[in-house]
C-alpha positions in Angstrom: 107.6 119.5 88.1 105.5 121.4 90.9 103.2 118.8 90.4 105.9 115.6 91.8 106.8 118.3 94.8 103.5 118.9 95.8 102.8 114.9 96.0 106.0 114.4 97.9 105.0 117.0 100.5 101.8 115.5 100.7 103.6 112.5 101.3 106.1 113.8 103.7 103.3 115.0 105.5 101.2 112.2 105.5 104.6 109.8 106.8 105.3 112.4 109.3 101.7 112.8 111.0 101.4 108.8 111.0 104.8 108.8 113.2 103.5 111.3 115.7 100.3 109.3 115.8 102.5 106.0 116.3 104.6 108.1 119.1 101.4 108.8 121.0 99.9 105.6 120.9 102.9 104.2 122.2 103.0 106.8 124.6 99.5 106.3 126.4 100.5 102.8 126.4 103.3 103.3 128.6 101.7 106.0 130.7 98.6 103.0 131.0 101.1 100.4 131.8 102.8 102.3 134.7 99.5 103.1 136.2 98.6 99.0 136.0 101.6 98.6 137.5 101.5 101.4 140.2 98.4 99.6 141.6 99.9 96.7 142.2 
């Protein structure tokens, strides 16, 4: 039983750490794309 919890937090973790890494990509892309445009 402890053993199916501690995979699914590991798993929780693990989904929730790739969203914040999808967030910031997407992020810095935006940031990136307002400076393109701000120089034009």
């Amino acid at each position: 039983m402890s053993e199916n919890l501690i995979r699914a937090l590991e798993m929780l973790g693990q989904g929730m750490l790739g969203i914040f890494v999808v967030l910031g990509l997407i992020a810095l892309l935006v940031v990136l794309l307002g400076k393109m445009d701000g120089k034009k």
